[in-house]
PyMOL Python script that loads the backbone (N, CA, C, O; Angstrom):
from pymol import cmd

cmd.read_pdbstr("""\
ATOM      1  N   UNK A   1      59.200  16.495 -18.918  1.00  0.00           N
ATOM      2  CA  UNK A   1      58.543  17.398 -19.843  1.00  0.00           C
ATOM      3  C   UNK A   1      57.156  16.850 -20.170  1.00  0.00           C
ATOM      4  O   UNK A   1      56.940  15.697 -20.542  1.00  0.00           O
ATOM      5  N   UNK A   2      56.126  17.924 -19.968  1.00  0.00           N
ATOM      6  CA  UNK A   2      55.280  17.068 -19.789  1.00  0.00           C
ATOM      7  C   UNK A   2      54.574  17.151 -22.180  1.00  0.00           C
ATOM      8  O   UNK A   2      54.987  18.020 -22.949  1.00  0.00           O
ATOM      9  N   UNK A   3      53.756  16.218 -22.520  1.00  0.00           N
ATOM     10  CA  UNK A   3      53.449  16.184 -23.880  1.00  0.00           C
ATOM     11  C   UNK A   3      52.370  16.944 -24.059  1.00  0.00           C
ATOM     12  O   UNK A   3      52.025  17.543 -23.040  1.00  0.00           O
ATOM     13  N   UNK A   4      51.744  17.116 -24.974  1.00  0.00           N
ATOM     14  CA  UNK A   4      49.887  18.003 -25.443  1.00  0.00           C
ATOM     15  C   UNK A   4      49.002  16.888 -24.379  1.00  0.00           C
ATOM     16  O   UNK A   4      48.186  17.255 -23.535  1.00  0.00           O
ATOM     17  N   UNK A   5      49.303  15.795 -24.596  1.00  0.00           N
ATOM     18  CA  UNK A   5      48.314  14.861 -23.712  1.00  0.00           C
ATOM     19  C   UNK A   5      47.965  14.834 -22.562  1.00  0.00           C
ATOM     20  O   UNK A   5      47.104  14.172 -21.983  1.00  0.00           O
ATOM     21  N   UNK A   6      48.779  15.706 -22.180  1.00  0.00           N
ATOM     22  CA  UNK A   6      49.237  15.877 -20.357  1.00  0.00           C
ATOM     23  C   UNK A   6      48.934  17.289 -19.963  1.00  0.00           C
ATOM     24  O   UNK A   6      48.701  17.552 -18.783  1.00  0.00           O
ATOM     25  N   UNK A   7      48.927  18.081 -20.759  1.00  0.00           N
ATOM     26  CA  UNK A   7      48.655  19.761 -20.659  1.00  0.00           C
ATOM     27  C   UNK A   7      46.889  19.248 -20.605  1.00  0.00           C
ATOM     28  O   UNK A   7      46.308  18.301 -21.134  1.00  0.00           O
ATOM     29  N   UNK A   8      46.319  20.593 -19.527  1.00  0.00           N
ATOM     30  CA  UNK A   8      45.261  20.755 -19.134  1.00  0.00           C
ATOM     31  C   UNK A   8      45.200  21.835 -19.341  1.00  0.00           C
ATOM     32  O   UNK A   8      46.019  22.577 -18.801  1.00  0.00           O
ATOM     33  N   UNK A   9      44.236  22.346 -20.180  1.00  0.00           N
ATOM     34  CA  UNK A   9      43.813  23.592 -20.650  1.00  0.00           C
ATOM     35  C   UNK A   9      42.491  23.494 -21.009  1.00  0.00           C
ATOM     36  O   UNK A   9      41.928  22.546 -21.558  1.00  0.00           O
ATOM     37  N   UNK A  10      41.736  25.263 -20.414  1.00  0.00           N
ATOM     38  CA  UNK A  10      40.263  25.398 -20.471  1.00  0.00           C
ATOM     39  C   UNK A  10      40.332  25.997 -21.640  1.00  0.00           C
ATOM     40  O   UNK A  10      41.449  26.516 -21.645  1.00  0.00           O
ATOM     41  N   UNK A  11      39.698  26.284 -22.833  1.00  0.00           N
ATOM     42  CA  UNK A  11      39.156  27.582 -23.767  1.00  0.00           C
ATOM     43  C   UNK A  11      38.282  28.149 -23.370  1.00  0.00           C
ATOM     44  O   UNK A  11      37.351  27.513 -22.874  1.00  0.00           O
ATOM     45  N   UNK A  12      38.244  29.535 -23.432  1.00  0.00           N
ATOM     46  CA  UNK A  12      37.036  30.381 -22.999  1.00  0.00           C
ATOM     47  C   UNK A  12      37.123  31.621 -24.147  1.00  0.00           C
ATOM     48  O   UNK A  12      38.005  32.478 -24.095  1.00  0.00           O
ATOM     49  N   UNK A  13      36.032  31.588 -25.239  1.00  0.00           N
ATOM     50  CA  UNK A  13      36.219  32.738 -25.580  1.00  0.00           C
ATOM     51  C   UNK A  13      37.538  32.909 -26.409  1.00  0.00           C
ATOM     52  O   UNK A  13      38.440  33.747 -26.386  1.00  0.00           O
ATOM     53  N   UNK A  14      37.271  31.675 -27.223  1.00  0.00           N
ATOM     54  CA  UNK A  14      38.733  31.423 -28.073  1.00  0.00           C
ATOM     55  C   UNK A  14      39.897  31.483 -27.989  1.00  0.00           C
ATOM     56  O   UNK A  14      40.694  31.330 -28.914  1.00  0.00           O
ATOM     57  N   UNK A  15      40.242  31.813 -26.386  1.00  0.00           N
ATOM     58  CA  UNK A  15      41.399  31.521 -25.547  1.00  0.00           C
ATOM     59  C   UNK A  15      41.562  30.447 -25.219  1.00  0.00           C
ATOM     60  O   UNK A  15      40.619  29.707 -24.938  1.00  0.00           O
ATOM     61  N   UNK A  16      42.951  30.041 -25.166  1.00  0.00           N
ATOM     62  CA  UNK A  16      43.451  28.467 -24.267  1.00  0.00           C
ATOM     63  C   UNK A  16      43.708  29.209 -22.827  1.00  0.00           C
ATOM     64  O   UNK A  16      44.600  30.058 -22.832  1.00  0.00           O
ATOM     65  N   UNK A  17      43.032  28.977 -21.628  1.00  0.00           N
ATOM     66  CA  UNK A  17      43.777  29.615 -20.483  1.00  0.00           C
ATOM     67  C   UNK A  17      44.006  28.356 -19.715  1.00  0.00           C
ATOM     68  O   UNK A  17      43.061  27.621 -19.428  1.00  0.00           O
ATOM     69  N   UNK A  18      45.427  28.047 -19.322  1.00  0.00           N
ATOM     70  CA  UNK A  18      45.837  26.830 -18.543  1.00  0.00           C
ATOM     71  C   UNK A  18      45.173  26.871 -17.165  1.00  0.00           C
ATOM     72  O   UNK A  18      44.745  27.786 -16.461  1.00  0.00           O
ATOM     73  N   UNK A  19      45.262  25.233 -17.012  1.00  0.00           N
ATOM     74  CA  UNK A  19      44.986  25.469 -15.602  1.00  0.00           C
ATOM     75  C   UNK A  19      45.837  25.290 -14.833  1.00  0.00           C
ATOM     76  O   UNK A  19      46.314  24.211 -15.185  1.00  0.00           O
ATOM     77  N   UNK A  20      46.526  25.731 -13.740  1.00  0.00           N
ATOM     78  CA  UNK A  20      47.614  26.583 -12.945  1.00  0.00           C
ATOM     79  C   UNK A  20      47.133  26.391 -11.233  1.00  0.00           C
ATOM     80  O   UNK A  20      46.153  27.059 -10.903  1.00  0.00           O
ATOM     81  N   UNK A  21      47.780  25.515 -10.159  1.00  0.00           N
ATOM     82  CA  UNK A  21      47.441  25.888  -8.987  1.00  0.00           C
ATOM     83  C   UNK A  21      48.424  27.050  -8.754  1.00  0.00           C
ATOM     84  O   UNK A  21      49.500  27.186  -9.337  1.00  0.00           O
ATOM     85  N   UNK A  22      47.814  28.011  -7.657  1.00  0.00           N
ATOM     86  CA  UNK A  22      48.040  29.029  -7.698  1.00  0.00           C
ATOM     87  C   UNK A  22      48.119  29.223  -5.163  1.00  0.00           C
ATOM     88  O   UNK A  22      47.300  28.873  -4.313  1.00  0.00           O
ATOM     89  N   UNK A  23      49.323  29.819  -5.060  1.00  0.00           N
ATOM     90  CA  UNK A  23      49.433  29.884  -3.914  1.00  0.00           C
ATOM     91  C   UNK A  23      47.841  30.682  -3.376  1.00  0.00           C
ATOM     92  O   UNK A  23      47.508  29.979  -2.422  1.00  0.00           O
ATOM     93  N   UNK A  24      47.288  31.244  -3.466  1.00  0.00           N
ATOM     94  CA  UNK A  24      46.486  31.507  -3.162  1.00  0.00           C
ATOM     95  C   UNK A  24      44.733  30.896  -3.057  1.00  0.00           C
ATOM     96  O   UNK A  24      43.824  30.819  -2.231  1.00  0.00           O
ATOM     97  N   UNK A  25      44.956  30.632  -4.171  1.00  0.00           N
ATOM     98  CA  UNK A  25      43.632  29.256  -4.308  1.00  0.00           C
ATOM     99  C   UNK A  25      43.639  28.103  -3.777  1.00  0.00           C
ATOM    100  O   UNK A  25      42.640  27.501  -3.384  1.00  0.00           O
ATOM    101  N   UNK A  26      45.229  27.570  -3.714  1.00  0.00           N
ATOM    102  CA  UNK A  26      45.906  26.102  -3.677  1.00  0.00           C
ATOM    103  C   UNK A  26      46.403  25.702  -2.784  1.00  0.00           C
ATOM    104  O   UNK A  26      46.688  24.559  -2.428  1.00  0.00           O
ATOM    105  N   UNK A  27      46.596  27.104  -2.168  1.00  0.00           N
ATOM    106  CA  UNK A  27      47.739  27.120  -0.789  1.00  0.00           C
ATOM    107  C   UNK A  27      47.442  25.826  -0.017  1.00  0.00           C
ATOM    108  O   UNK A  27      48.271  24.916  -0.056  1.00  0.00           O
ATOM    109  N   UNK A  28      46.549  25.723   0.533  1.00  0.00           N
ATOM    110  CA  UNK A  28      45.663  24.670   1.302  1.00  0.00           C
ATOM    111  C   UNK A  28      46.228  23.224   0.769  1.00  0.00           C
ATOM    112  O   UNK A  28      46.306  22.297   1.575  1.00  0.00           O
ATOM    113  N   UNK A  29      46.571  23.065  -0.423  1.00  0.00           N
ATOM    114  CA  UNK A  29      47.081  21.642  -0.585  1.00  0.00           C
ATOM    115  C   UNK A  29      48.093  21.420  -0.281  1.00  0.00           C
ATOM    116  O   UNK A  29      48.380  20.230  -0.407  1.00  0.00           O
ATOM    117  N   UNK A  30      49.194  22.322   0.266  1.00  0.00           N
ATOM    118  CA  UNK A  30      50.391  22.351   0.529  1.00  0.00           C
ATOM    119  C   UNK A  30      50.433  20.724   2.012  1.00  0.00           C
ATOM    120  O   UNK A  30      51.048  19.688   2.260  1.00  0.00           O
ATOM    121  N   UNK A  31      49.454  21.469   2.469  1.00  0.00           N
ATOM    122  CA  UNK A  31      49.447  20.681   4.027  1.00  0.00           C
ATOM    123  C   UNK A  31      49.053  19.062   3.550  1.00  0.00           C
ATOM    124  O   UNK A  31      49.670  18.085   3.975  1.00  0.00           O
ATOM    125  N   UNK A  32      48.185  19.004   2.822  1.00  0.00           N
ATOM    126  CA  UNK A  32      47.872  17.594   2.281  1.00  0.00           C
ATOM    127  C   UNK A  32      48.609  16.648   1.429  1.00  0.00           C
ATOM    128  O   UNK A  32      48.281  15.537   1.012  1.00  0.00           O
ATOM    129  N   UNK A  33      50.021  17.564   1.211  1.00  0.00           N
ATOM    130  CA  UNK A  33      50.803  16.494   0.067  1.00  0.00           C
ATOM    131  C   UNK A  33      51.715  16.538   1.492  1.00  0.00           C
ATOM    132  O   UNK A  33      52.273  15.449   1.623  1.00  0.00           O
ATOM    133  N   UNK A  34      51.958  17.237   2.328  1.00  0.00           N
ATOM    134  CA  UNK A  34      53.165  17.524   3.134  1.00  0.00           C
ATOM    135  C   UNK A  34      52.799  16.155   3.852  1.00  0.00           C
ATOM    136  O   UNK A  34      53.743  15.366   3.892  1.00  0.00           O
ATOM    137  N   UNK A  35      51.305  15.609   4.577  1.00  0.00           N
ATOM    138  CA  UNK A  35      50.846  14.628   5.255  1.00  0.00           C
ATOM    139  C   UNK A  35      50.668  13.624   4.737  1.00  0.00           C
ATOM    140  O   UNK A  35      50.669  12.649   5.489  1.00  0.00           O
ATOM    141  N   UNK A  36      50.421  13.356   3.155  1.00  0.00           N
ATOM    142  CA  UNK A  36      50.635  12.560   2.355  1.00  0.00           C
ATOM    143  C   UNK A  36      51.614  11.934   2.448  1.00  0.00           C
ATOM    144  O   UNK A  36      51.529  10.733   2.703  1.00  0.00           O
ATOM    145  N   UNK A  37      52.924  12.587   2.262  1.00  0.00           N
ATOM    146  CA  UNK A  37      54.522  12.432   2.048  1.00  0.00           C
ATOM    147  C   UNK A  37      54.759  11.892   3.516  1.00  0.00           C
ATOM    148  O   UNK A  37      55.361  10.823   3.617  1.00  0.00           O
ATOM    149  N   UNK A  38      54.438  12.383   4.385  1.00  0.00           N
ATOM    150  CA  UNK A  38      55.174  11.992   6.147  1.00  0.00           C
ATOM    151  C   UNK A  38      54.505  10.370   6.034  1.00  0.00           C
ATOM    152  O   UNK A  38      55.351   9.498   6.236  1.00  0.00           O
ATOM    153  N   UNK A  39      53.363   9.963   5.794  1.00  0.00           N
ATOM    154  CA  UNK A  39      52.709   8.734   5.411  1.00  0.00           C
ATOM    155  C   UNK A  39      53.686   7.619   4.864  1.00  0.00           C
ATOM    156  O   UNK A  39      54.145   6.615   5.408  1.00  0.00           O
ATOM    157  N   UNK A  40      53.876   8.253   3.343  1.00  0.00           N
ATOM    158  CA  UNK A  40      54.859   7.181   2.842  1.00  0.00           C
ATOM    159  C   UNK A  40      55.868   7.316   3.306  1.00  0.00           C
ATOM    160  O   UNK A  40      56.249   6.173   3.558  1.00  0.00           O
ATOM    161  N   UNK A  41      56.578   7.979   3.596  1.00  0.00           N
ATOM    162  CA  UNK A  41      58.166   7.640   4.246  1.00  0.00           C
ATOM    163  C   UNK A  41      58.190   7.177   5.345  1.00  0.00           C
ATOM    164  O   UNK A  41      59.308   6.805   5.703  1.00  0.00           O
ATOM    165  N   UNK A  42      57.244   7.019   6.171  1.00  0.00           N
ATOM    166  CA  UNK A  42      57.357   6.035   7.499  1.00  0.00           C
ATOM    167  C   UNK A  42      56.806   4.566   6.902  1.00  0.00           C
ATOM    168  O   UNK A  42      56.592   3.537   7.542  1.00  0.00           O
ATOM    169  N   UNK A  43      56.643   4.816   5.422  1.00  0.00           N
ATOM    170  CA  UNK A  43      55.932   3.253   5.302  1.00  0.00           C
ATOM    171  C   UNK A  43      56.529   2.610   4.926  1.00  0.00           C
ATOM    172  O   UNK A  43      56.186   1.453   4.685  1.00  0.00           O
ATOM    173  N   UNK A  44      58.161   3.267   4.622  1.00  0.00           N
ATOM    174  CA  UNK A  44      59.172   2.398   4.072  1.00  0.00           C
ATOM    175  C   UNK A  44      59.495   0.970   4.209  1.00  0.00           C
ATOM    176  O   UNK A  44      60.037   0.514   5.216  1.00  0.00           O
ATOM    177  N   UNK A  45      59.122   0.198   3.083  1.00  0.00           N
ATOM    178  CA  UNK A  45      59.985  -1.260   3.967  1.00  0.00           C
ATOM    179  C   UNK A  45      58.239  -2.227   4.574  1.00  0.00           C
ATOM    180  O   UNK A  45      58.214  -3.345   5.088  1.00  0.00           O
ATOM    181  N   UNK A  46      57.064  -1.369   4.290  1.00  0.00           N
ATOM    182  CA  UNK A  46      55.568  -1.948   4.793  1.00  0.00           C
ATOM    183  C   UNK A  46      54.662  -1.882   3.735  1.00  0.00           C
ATOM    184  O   UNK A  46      54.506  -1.017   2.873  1.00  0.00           O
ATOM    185  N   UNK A  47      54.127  -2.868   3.929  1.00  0.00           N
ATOM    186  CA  UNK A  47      52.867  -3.210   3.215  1.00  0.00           C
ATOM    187  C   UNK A  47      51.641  -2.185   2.898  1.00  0.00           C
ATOM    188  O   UNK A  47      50.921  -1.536   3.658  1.00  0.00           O
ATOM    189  N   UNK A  48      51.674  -2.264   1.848  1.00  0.00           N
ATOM    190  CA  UNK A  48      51.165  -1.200   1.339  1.00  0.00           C
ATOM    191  C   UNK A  48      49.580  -0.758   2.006  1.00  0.00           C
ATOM    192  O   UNK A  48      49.074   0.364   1.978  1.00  0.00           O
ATOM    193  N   UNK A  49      49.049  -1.912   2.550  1.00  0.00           N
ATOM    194  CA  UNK A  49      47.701  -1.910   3.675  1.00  0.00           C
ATOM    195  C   UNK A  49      48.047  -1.003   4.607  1.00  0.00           C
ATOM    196  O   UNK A  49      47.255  -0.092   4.848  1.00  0.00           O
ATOM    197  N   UNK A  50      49.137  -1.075   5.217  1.00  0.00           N
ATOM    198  CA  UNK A  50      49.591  -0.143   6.125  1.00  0.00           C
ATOM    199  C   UNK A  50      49.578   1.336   5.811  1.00  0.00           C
ATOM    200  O   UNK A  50      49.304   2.153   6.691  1.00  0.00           O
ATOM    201  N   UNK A  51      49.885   1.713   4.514  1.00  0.00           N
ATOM    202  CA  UNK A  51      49.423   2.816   4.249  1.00  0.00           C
ATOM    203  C   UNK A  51      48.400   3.482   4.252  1.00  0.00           C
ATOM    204  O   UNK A  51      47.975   4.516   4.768  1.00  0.00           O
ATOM    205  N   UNK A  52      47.884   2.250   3.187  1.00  0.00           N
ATOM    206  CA  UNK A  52      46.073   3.181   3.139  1.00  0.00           C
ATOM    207  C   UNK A  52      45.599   3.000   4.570  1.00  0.00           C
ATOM    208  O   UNK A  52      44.485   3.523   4.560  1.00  0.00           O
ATOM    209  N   UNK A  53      45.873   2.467   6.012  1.00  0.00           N
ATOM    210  CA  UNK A  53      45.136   2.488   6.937  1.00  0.00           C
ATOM    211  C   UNK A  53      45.473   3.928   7.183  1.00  0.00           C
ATOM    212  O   UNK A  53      44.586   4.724   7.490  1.00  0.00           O
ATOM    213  N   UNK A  54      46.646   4.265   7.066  1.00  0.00           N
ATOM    214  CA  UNK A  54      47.027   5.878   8.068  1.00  0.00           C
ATOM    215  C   UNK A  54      46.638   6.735   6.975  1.00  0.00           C
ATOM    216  O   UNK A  54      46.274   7.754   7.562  1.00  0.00           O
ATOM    217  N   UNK A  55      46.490   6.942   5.691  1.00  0.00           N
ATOM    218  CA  UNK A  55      46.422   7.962   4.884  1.00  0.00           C
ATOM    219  C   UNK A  55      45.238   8.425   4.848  1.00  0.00           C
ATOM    220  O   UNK A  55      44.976   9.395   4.136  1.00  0.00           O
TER     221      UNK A  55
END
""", "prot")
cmd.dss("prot")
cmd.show_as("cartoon", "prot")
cmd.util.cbc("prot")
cmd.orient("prot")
């Protein structure tokens, strides 16, 4: 759960409007956490250098 400290919110116009990735704007990061993730799980068990070389 996340606290007030952790919520990201713009005001505009005396509105709070959150900020929200959104499949359409965001879609695109899908592929970069997916290649992210294939990274660490082959790094299981390795030095963490080994990571940042492939990431």
């Amino acid at each position: 759960m996340l606290t007030s400290e952790h919520a990201i919110v713009e005001y505009r116009a005396g509105r709070a409007v959150v900020d929200c990735l959104t499949r359409k704007t965001h879609g695109h990061y899908t592929g970069y956490a997916e290649r992210m993730l294939a990274v660490y799980r082959q790094g299981i068990g390795r030095e963490r250098r080994w990571l940042h070389q492939r990431g």
